[in-house]
C-alpha positions in Angstrom: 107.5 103.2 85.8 110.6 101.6 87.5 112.6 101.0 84.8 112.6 104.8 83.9 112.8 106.1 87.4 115.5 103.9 88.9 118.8 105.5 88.0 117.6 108.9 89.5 116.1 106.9 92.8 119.9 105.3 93.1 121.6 108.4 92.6 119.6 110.2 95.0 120.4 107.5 97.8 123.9 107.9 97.1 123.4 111.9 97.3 122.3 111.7 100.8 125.9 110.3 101.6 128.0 112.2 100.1 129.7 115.0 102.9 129.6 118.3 103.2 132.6 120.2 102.3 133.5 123.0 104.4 136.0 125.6 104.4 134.7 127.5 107.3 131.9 128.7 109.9 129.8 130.8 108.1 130.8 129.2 104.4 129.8 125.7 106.0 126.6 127.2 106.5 125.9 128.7 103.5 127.0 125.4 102.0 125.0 123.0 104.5 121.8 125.3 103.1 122.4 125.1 99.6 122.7 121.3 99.7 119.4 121.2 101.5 117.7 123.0 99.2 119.4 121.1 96.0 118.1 117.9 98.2 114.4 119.3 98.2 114.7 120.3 94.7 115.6 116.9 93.8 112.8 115.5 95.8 110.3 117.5 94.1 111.9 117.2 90.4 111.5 113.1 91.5 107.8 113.9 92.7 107.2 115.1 89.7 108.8 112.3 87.4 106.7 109.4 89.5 103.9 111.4 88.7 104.2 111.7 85.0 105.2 108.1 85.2 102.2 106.9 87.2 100.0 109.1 84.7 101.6 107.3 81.9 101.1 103.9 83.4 97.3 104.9 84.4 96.3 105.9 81.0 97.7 102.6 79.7 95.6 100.5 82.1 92.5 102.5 81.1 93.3 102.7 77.7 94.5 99.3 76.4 92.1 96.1 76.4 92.9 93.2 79.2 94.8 90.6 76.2 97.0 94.2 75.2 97.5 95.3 78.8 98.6 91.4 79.5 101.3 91.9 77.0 102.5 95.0 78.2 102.8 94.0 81.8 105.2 90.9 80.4 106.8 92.7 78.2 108.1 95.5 80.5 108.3 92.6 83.5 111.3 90.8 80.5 112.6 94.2 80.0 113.7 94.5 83.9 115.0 91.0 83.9 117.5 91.6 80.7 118.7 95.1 82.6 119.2 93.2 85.9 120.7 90.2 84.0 123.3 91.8 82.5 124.1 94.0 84.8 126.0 91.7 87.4 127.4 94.9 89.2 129.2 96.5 86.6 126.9 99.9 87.6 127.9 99.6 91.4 131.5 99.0 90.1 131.8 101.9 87.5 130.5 103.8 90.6 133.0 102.7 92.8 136.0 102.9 90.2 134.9 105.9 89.0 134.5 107.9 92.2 138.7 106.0 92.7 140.2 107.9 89.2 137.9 111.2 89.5 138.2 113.6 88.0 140.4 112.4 85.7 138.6 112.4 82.5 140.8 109.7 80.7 140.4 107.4 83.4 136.9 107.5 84.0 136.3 107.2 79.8 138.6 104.1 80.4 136.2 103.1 83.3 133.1 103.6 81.3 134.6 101.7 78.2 135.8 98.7 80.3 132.4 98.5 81.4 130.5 98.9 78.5 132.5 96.8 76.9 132.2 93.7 79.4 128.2 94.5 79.4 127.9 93.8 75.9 129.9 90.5 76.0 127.3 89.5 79.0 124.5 90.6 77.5 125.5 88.8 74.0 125.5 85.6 75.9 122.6 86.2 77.5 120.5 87.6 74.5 120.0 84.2 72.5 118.2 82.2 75.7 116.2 85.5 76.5 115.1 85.7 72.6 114.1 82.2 72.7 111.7 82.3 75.8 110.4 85.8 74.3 109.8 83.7 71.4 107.9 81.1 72.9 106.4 83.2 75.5 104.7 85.9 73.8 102.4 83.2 71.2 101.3 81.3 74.6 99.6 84.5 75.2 97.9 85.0 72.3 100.3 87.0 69.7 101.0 86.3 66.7 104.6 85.7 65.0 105.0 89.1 63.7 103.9 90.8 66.8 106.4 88.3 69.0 109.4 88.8 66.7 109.1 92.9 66.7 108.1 92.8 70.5 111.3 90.4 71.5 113.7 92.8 69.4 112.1 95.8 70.9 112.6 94.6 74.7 116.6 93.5 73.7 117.3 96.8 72.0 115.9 98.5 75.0 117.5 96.6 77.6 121.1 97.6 75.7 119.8 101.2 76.0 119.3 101.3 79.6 122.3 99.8 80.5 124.4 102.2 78.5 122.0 105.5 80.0 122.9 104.3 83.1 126.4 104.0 83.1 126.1 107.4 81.7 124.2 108.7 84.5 127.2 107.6 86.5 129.2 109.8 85.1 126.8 112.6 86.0 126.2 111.8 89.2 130.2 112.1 89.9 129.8 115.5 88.1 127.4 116.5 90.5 125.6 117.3 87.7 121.8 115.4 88.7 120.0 118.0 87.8 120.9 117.5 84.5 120.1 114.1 84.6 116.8 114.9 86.7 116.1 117.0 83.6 116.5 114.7 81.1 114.0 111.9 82.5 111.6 114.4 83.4 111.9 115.7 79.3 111.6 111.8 78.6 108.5 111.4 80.8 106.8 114.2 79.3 107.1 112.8 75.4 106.5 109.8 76.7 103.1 110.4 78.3 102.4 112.4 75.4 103.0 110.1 72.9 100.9 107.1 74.6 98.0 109.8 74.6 97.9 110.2 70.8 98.7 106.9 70.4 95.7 105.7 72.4 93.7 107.9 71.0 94.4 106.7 67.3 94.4 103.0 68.4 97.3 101.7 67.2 98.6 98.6 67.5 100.4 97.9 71.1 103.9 97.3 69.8 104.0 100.8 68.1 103.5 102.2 71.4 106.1 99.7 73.0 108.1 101.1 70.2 107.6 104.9 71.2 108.6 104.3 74.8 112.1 102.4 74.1 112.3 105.7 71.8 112.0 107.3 74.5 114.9 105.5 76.6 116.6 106.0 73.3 116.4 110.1 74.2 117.4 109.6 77.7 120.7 107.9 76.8 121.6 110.6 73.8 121.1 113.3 76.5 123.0 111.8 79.5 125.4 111.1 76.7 125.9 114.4 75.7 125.4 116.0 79.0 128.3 114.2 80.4 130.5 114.8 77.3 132.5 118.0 79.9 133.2 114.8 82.4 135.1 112.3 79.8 138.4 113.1 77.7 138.4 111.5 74.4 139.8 107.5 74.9 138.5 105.0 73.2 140.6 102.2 75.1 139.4 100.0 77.8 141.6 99.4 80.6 142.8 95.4 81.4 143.1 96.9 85.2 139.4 97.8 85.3 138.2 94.9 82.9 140.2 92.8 85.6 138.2 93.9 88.5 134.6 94.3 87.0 135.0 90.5 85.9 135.5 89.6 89.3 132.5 91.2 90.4 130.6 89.9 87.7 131.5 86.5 88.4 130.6 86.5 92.2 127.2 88.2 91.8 126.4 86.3 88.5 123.7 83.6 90.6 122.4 86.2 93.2 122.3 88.6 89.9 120.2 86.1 87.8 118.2 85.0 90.8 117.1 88.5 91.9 116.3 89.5 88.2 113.6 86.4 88.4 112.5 87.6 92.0 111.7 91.2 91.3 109.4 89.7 88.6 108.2 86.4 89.8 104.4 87.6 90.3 104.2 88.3 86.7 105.7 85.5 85.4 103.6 83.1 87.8 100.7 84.8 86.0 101.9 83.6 82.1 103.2 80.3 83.1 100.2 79.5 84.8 97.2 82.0 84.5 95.4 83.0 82.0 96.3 86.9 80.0 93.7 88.1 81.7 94.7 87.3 85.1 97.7 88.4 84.0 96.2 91.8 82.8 94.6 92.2 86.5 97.6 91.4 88.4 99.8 94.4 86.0 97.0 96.5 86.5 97.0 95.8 90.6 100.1 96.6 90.7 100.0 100.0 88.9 98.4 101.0 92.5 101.8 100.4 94.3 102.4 103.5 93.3 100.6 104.8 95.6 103.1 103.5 98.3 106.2 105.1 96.4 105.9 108.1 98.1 107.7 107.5 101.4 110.9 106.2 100.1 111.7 109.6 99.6 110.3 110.3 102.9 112.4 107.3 104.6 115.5 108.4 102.5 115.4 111.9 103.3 114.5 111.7 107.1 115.4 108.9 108.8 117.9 106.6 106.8 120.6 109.0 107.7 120.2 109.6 111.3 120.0 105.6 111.1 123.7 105.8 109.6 125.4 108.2 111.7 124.0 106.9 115.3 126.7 105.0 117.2 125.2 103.5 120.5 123.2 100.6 120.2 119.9 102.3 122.5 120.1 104.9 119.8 120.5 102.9 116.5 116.9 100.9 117.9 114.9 104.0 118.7 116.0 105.1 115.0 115.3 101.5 113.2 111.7 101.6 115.1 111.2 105.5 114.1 111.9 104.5 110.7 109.4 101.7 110.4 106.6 103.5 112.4 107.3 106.5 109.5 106.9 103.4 106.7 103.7 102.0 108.5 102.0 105.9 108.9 102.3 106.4 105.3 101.0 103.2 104.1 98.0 102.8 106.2 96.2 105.5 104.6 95.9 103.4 101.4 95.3 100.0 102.9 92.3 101.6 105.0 91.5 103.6 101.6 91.2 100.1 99.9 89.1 98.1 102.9 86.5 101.3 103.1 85.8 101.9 99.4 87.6 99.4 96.7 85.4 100.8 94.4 86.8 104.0 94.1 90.1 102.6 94.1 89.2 100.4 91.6 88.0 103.4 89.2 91.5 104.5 88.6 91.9 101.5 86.9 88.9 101.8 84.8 85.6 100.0 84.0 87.4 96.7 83.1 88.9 96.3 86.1 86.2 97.5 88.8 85.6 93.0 89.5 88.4 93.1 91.2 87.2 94.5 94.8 87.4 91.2 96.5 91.4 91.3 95.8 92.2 94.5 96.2 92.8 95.0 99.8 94.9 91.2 100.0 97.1 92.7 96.9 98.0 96.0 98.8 98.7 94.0 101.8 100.9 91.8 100.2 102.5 94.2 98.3 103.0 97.1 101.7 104.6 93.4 103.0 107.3 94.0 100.1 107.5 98.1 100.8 108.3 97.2 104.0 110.8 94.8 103.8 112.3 96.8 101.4 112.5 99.2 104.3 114.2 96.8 106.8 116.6 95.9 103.5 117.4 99.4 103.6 118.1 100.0 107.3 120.5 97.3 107.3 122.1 98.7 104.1 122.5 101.8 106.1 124.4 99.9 108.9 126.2 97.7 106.1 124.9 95.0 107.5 124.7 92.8 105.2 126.9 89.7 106.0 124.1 87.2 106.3 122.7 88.3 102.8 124.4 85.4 101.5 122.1 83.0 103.4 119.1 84.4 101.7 119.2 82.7 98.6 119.9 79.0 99.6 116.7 80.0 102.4 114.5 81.3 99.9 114.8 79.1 96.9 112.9 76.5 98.6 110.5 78.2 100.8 109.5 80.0 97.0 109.7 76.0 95.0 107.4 74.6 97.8 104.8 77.6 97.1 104.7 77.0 93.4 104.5 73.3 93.9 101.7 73.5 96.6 99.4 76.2 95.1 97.4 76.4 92.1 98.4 79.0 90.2 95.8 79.4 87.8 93.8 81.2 90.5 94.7 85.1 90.9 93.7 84.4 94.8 96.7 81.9 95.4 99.3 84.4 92.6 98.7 86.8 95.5 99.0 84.6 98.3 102.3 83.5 97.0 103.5 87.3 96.7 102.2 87.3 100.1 104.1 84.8 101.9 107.0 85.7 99.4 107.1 89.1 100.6 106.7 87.8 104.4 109.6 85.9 103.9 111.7 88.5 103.0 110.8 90.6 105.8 111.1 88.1 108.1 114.8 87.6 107.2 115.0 91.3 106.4 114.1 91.9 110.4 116.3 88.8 111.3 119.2 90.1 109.7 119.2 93.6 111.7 118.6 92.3 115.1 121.4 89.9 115.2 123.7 92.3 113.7 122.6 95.0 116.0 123.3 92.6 118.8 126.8 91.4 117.5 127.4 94.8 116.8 130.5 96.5 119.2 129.2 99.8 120.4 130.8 102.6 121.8 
């Protein structure tokens, strides 16, 4: 699942860029080798964590009824909006400050205070608007009062958790200590999937298990708490200096920050403002299978983002942006050709319940490898920092995504995934846009 997965995913990006230290010939070497073999242990530790993840997420889908699994998908869908909502860059900016003071460990307390500190002001302003939709929300898909009122105070106590483990993670991360926090998310995944087992098994009700997985983001922060505990002195002050800049950022990403929390969610909530739960249910469950294309951004990260970075002629920088996409297209083909040539058995890891849904399957992959790959394109041009014309997104998008609602009828899951379709196009598009007219503005050597 994303939310549990994506502090280790960042901090492995950042990993790649981080130099090589050398102190001579043959203890470059020896260095250069141990770093690649840290790099491939980290790949295989974050293997292993999608898997237990995707097991988790599998067993769910087959083990919870269509209304349950409707609630679930929305629930978790809310839970990524509140973590990107209040977020507005205060984890980029304790990264950035922190890697400026390190490795002082008064400072970088100071950094992680400021921050906390700031994110619970954000998030207090943001929690009574978020409770209120939850609250209205949840009954329009069939739960009751009791259920809506433990479910919303689940998802905001969470959402506070993450934000905290993740700051924490930082701190690792600048410790060069990610195995450690490799470690403790794999230790979380493990109770985790164990836990939904028995709790499957005994058929309890859905938020009890909701309740055992925050537990288990609970256990993440305690340990990337405690593991970073060598990194940080004792302070307990915040820092105006810091406060000063993280504001700043907050402020200029606040809209892009509250529009992109929506957009990384928008299928699902298309689904409960217009569909039924148990369209919604088949559209969470659908997109369980994009695990399946997860797999080669390790792949792309590992291989060819880099080369991507370092080139510097123009002739070069192409051959390595095409190289890169023709890696992304080779590794997602095999499922879309998997999904045209037998649905059904695609279909079967999603259970009985779900095995109707062979006339939407391959349209749903498609759409979503759309999305994998311009998350791709997104990425290359991170890699150039290209990203000046980002800004234009936004006022482009809005629109194009207002006319869609306006012009389809969302009550059908046909037009839910035609909209994540053209959605998805759209950002490629512009994704693909953005690169070639830096890369032709671009000064090479």
């Amino acid at each position: 699942m994303k939310y549990m997965s994506g502090s280790a995913t960042a901090l492995w990006k950042s990993l790649l860029s981080l130099p090589e230290k050398k102190n001579s010939v043959s203890e470059g070497g020896s260095s250069t080798s141990q770093q690649r073999l840290g790099a491939w242990r980290f790949v295989a530790g974050q293997l292993a964590l999608t898997g237990l993840n995707a097991l988790t997420g599998f067993m769910l889908v087959r083990g919870l009824g269509k209304s349950d699994y409707a609630v679930y998908s929305l629930v978790f869908s809310l839970l990524a909006i509140a973590v990107n909502a209040s977020n507005m860059g205060l984890t980029s900016a304790v990264l950035g400050i922190g890697g400026r003071v390190w490795p002082d460990g008064v400072a970088l307390r100071a950094v992680l205070n400021s921050a906390q500190w700031l994110r619970n002001c954000i998030g207090f302003w943001l929690s009574t608007p978020f409770a209120v939709y939850c609250l209205w929300q949840f009954p329009r898909i069939g739960l009751g009062m009791a259920e809506t009122t433990a479910l919303t105070a689940l998802v905001l106590i969470a959402a506070w958790v993450q934000m905290q483990a993740n700051f924490y993670a930082i701190a690792l991360q600048l410790g060069q200590l990610v195995g450690l926090l490799l470690r403790n998310e794999l230790l979380a995944a493990g109770l985790k999937m164990s836990g939904v087992l028995v709790l499957l098994w005994v058929g309890t009700p859905l938020w009890v298990i909701v309740g055992w997985i925050v537990l288990c983001l609970g256990l993440i922060y305690i340990w990337h708490t405690q593991a970073s505990r060598p990194l940080l002195a004792t302070h307990p002050h915040k820092e105006a200096a810091y406060l000063r800049e993280m504001r700043h950022l907050a402020r200029a990403n606040a809209v892009r920050t509250l529009y992109w929390s929506f957009e990384g969610q928008i299928t699902i909530l298309l689904c409960a403002w217009f569909s039924s739960a148990e369209q919604l249910a088949e559209i969470g469950a659908l997109g369980r299978l994009g695990v399946l294309f997860g797999i080669f951004h390790a792949f792309v990260a590992n291989y060819t983002l880099p080369d991507l970075a370092k080139a510097r002629t123009g002739q070069r920088v192409m051959r390595q942006a095409l190289r890169t996409l023709g890696a992304a297209l080779l590794l997602i083909s095999p499922v879309l050709v998997w999904a045209a040539w037998h649905p059904l058995s695609l279909l079967w890891i999603l259970g009985e319940q779900y095995s109707g849904l062979s006339e939407h399957l391959l349209t749903f992959l498609m759409a979503s490898a759309t999305g994998q790959l311009a998350a791709v394109v997104y990425q290359m041009c991170t890699a150039r920092a290209w990203l000046a014309l980002n800004r234009f997104y936004v006022p482009l998008a809005l629109p194009f995504q207002v006319f869609l609602i306006y012009a389809l009828d969302l009550s059908h899951i046909e037009n839910v995934i035609f909209f994540s379709w053209a959605n998805n196009g759209f950002f490629l598009l512009f994704n693909a846009a953005m690169f070639a007219l830096s890369w032709r503005r671009e000064r090479w050597e």
